[in-house]
C-alpha positions as CSV (number, residue, x, y, z in Angstrom):
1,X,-0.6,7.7,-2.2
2,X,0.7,11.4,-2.8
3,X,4.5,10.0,-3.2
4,X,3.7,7.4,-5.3
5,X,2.0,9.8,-7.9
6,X,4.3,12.6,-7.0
7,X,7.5,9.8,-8.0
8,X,5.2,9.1,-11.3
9,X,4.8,12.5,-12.3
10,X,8.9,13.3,-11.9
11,X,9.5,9.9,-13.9
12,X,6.9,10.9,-16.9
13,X,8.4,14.8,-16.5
14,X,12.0,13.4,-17.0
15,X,11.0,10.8,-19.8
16,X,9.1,13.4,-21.7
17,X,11.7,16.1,-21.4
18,X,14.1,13.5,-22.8
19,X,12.0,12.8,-25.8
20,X,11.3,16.3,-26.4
21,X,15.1,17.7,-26.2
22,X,15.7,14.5,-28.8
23,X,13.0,15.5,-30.6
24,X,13.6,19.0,-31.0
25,X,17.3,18.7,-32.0
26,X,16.8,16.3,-34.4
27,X,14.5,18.8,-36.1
28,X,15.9,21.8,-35.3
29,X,17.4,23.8,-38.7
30,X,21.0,23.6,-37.5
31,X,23.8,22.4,-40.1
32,X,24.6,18.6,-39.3
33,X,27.7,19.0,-37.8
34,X,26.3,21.3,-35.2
35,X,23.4,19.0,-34.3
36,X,25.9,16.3,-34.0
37,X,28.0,18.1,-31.7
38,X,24.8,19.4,-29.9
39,X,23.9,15.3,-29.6
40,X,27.8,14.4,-28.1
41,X,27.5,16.5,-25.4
42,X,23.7,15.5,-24.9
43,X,24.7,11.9,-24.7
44,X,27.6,12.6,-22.2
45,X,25.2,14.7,-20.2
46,X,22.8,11.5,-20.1
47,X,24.9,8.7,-17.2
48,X,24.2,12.7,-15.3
49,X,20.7,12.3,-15.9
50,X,19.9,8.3,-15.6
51,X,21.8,8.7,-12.2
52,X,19.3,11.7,-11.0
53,X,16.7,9.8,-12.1
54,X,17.9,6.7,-9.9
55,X,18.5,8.3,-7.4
56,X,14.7,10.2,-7.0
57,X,12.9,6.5,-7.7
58,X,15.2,4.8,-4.9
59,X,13.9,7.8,-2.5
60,X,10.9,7.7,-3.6
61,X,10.7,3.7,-3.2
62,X,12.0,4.6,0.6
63,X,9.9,6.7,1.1
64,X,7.0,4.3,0.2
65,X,8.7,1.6,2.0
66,X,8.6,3.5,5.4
67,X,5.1,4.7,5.1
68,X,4.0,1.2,4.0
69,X,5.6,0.1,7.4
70,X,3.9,2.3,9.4
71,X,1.1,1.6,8.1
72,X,1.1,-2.8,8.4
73,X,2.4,-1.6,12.2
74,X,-0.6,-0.1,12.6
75,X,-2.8,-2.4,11.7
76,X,-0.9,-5.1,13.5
77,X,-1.4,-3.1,16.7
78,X,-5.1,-2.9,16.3
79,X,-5.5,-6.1,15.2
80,X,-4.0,-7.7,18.3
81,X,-6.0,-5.4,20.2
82,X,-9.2,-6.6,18.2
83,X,-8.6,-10.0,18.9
84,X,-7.3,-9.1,22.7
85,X,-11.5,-7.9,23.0
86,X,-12.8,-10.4,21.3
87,X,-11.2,-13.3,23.6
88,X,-12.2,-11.4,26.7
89,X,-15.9,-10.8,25.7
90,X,-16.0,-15.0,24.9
91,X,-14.3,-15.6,28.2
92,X,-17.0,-13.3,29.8
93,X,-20.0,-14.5,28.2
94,X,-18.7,-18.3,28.5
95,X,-18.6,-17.3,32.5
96,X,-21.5,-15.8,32.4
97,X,-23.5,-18.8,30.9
98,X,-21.7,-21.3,33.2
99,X,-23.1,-19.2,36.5
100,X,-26.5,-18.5,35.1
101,X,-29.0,-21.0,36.1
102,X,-30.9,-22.7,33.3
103,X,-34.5,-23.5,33.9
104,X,-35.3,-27.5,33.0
105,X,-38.6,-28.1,31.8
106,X,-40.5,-30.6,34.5
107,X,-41.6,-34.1,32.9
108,X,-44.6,-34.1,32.6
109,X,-46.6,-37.5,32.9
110,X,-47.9,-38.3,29.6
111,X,-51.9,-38.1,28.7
112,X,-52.7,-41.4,28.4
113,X,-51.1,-41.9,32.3
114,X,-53.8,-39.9,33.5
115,X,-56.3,-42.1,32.0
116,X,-55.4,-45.1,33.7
């Protein structure tokens, strides 16, 4: 859970620090062929900066990947040992009802037998 909101928060840091820089240049008081300038090497700076970004969400998808396996592993291990106990306690009960002697009611005669 931590890594998935930890890989969040560095996407939504990286987003928003892009939209502020833009922001902040395109306002900034600077004469136009500065700001232009300012935006040419921004933009060469930015295949830098989509590639750092790739390359944190693809760890950060590994990492999620791996803990999401250990976690189905996990399960799949106590699962089988679930079902494992519940087989043996049918098998011993289903034993256990096959020795056990079960007491048959006695026919009775009915009442009007008696009468004759």
């Amino acid at each position: 859970m931590s890594n998935n909101r930890s890989g969040a928060f560095l996407g939504g840091l990286l987003v928003g620090t892009a939209i502020g820089t833009l922001t902040g240049i395109l306002l900034a008081p600077r004469a136009g062929r500065e700001t232009r300038q300012f935006l040419k090497k921004s933009a060469d700076a930015l295949p830098e900066l989509a590639e750092d970004l790739s390359s944190s969400v693809q760890l950060q998808a590994d990492r999620l990947s791996e803990s999401a396996l250990r976690n189905w592993d996990g399960t799949l291990v106590r699962l089988r040992e679930a079902i494992a106990a519940g087989l043996e306690a049918t098998q011993q009960e289903h034993q256990a009802l096959e020795t056990a002697e079960i007491p048959r009611p006695e026919m009775e005669s009915p009442a009007h037998d008696n009468l004759l």
